[in-house]
C-alpha positions in Angstrom: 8.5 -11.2 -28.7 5.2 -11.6 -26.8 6.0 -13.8 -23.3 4.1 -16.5 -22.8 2.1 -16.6 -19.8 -0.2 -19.1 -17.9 -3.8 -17.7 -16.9 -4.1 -18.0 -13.0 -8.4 -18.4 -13.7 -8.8 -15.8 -10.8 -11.5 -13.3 -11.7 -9.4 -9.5 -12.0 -6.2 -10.8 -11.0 -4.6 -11.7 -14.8 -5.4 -8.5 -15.3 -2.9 -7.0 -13.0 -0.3 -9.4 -15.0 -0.4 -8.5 -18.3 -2.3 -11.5 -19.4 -1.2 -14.3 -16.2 2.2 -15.6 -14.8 4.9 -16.3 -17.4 5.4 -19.9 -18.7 8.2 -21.3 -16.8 8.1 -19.0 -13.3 9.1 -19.8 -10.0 6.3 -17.7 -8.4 6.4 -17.1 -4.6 2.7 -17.0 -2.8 2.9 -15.5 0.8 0.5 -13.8 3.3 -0.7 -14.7 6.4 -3.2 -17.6 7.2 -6.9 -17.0 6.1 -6.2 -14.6 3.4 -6.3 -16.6 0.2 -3.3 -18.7 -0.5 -4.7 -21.4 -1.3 -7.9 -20.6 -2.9 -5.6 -19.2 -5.3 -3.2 -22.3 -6.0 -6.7 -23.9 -6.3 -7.5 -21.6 -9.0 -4.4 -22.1 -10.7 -4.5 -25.8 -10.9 -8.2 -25.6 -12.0 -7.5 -23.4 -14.8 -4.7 -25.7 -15.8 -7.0 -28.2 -16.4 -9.6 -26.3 -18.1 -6.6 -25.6 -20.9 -5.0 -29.3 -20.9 -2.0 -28.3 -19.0 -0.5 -30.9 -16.8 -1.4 -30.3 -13.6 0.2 -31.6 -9.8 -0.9 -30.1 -6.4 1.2 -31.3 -3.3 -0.4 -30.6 0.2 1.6 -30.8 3.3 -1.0 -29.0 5.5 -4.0 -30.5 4.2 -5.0 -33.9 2.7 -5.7 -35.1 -0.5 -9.0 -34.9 0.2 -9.3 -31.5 1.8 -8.0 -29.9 -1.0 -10.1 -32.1 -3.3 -13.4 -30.8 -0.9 -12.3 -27.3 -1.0 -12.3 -26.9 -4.9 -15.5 -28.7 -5.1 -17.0 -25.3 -2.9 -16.0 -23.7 -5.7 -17.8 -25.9 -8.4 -14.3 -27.3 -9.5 -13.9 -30.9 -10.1 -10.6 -32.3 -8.4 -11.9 -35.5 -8.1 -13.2 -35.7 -11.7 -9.7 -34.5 -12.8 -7.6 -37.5 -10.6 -9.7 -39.8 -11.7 -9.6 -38.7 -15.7 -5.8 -39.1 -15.0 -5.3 -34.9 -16.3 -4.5 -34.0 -12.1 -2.4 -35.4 -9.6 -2.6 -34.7 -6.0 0.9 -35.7 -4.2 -0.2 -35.8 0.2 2.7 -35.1 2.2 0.6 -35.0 5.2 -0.7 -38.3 5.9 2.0 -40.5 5.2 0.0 -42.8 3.7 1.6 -46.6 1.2 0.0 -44.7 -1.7 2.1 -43.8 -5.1 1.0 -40.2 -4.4 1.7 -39.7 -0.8 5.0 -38.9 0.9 6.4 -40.4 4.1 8.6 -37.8 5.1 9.4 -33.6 4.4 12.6 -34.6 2.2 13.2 -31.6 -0.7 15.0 -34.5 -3.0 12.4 -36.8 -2.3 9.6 -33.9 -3.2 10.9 -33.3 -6.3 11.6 -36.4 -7.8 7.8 -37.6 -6.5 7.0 -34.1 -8.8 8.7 -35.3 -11.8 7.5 -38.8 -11.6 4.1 -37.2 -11.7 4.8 -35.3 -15.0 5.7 -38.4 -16.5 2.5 -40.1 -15.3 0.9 -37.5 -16.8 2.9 -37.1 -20.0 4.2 -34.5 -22.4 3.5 -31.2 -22.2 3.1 -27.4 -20.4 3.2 -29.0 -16.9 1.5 -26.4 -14.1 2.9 -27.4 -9.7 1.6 -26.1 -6.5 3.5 -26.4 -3.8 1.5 -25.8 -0.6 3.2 -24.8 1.3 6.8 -24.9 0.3 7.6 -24.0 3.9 6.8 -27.1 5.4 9.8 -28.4 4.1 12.4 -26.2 6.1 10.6 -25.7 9.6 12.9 -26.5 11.5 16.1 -25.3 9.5 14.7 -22.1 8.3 18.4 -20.8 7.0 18.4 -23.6 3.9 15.0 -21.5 2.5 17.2 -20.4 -0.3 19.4 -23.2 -1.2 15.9 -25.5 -1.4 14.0 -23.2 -3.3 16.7 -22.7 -6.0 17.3 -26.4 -6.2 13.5 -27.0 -6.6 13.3 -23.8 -9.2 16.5 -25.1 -11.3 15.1 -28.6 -11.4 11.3 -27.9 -12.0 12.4 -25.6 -14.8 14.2 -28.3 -17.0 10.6 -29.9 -17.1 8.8 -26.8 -17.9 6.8 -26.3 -15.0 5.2 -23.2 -14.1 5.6 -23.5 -9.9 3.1 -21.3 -7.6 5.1 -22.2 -4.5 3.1 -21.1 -1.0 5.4 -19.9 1.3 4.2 -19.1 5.1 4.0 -15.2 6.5 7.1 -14.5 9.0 5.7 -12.4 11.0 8.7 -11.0 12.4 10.2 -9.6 8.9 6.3 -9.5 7.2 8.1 -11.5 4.8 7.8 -15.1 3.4 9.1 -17.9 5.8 12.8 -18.7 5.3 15.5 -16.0 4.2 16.0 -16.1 0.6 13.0 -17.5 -0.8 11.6 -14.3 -2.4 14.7 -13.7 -3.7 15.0 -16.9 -5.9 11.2 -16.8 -7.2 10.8 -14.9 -10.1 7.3 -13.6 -8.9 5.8 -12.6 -5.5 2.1 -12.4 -5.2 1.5 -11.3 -1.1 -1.8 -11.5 0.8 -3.0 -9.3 3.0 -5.8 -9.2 6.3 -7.3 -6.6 8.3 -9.8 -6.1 10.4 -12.1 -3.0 9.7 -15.0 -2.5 11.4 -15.4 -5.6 12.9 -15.0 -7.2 9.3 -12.0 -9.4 7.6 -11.3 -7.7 4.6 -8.7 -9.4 2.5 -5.9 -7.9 -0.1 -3.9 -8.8 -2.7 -0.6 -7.0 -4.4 1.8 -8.0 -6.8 5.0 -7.3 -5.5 7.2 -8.6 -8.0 7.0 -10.4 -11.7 9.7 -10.3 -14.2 9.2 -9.7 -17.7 6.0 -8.0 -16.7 4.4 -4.3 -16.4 2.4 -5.6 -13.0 0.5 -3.4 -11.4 1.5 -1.6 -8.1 -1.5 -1.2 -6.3 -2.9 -3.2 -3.4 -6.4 -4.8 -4.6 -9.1 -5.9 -2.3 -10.5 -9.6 -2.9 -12.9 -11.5 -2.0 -13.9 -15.3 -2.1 -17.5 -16.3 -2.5 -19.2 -19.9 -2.1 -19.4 -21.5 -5.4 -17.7 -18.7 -7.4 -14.0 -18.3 -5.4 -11.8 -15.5 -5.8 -12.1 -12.2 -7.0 -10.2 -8.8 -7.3 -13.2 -6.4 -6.6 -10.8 -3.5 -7.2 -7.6 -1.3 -6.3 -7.3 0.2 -2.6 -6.2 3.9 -2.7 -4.1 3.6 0.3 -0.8 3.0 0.1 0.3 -1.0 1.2 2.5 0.3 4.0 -1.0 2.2 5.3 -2.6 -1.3 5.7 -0.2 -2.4 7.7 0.0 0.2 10.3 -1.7 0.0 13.5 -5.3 1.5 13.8 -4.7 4.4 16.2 -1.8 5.1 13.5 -4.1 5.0 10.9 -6.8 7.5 12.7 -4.1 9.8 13.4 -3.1 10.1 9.9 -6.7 10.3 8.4 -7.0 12.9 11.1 -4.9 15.1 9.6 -5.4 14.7 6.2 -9.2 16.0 7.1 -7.5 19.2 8.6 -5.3 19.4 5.4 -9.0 19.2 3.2 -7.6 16.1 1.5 -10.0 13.7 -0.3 -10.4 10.7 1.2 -11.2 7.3 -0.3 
């Protein structure tokens, strides 16, 4: 039987899913600041639209309105969509008296505000960002797992598709909080370097269930009025991205004395 799976309307990148994310996944979206993260969950939520799905976004590093200016760089209409009634943007960073905002970083409270907006919105193939999921263990990092795999059981029963951002931990090159990647059925990781004095940015799908992903690190790029695309796979290995430059030099180095082809 053929899976069913939700198109993330980023140029390249269903591609490297078999079609999109499977209806009904708990999909983890990490890397570090700058690389993409949200331009993606931006995507996501657009394409949503475009297909009728129902569609929440809840910011807890941005407001409403940020995320609503940031899609509209991309020639996608956020505040069309509120205002149609076919998006709803749930703040948790202001702490504003509104419907859609949230006072405090409370999981319970999150997730009820999230199903109260699926009923707003009504029946059907329901699509949630959470960006960033983080936010809402900071300073009690160890409760990453029990949170996410409350928010994935209860999400699920309402047949949500989740994309939840999760912050880079720089000290494990992992997503913030033990256990989260774990719980998600899907990790989609970011990457950044620096090469010759530019930021070039990467993608790689590091896990999805009940798919034949690929394995290779993909470069992106994000352009004004267009957004995201994978321009193509990076020969390297991921682990070579990572390491330090003099590393790097070394290694290329040697594979120039060994007459290797080099990308």
């Amino acid at each position: 039987m053929e899976t069913p799976r939700l198109r993330t309307g980023v140029k390249g990148l269903d591609e490297l899913l078999e079609g999109g994310i499977p209806e009904g996944f708990f999909v983890a979206v990490t890397g570090e600041p700058g690389c993409g993260k949200t331009i993606l969950s931006i995507h996501f939520i657009n394409q949503g639209i475009r297909e009728e799905d129902r569609c929440i976004y809840v910011t807890t590093e941005e407001s409403r309105e940020s995320i609503i200016r940031q899609a509209s760089q991309f020639n996608m209409d956020f505040r069309g969509a509120v205002d149609e009634g076919r998006l709803i943007i749930i703040d948790a960073l202001m702490g504003r008296e509104d419907r859609w905002s949230l006072q405090s970083l409370d999981m319970e409270t999150l997730v009820n505000k999230i199903v109260e907006a699926k009923k707003q919105l009504g029946y059907g193939r329901a699509r949630v960002v959470i960006d960033s999921i983080s936010a809402f263990w900071l300073d009690k990092p160890a409760m990453a797992r029990r949170y996410s795999y409350y928010v994935k059981k209860i999400l699920s029963k309402w047949n949500f598709t989740t994309l939840a951002v999760s912050q880079y931990a720089i000290t494990t090159s992992e997503a913030f909080g033990w256990g989260v990647e774990h719980i998600a059925d899907g990790i989609i990781r970011f990457r950044r370097i620096i090469r010759g004095g530019e930021l070039r940015r990467f993608v790689v799908v590091e896990k999805m269930r009940q798919t034949n992903h690929s394995r290779y690190l993909h470069e992106i790029d994000i352009k004004p009025g267009v957004g995201m695309i994978v321009l193509g796979p990076v020969r390297r290995r991921i682990e070579d991205e990572s390491l330090p430059p003099e590393v790097i030099k070394k290694i290329l180095k040697a594979r120039r004395k060994a007459g290797e082809e080099l990308p």
